[in-house]
C-alpha positions in Angstrom: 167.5 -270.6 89.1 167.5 -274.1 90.7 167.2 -277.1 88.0 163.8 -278.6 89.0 163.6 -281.2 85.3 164.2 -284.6 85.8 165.6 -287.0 83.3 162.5 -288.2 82.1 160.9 -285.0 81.7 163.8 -283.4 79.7 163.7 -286.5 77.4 159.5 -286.1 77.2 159.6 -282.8 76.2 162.7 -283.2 73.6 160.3 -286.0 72.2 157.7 -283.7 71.9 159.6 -281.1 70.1 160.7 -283.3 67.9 157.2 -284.6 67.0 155.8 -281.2 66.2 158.6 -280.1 63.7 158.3 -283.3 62.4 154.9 -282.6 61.5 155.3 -279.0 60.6 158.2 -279.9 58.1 155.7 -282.9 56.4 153.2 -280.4 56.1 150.8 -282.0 58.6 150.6 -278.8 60.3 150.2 -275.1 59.1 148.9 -271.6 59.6 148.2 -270.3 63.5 148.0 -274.0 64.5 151.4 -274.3 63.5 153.3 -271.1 65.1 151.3 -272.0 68.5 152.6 -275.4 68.5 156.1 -274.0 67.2 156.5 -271.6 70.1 155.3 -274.0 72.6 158.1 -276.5 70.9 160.5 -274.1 71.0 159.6 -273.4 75.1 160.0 -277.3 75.3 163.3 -276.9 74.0 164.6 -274.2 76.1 163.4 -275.6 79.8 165.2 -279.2 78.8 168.3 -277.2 78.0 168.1 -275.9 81.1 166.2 -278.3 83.2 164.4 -275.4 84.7 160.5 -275.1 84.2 158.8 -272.0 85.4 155.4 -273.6 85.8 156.9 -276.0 88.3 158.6 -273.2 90.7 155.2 -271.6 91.9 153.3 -274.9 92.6 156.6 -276.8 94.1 157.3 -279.6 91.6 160.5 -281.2 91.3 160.9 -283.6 88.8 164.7 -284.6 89.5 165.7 -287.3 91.4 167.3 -287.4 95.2 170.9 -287.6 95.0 
């Protein structure tokens, strides 16, 4: 498994987690609208751990930068 996450991205998705528990703890969000966006948190979570996004590897993307 080659890292293919950048910086930037790991930090956007991280942000984004972050949001949607933020709004499932305050009640914002609930119900099927909440376990969808709780898995796809939860997703965010794992591929910033370890910078390694499965979507990217079929279409070529490669978000990190050229050492």
């Amino acid at each position: 498994m080659k890292k293919n996450m950048g910086q930037a991205d790991k930090i956007f998705r991280g942000l984004i987690a972050a949001v949607i528990a933020l709004l499932y703890l305050t009640n914002v969000i609930s119900g099927t609208v909440a376990i969808v966006l709780g898995a796809l948190a939860v997703i965010f979570l794992i591929t910033s751990l370890v910078s390694f996004c499965p979507l990217y590897a079929p279409f070529g993307i490669n978000t990190r930068s050229k050492k």
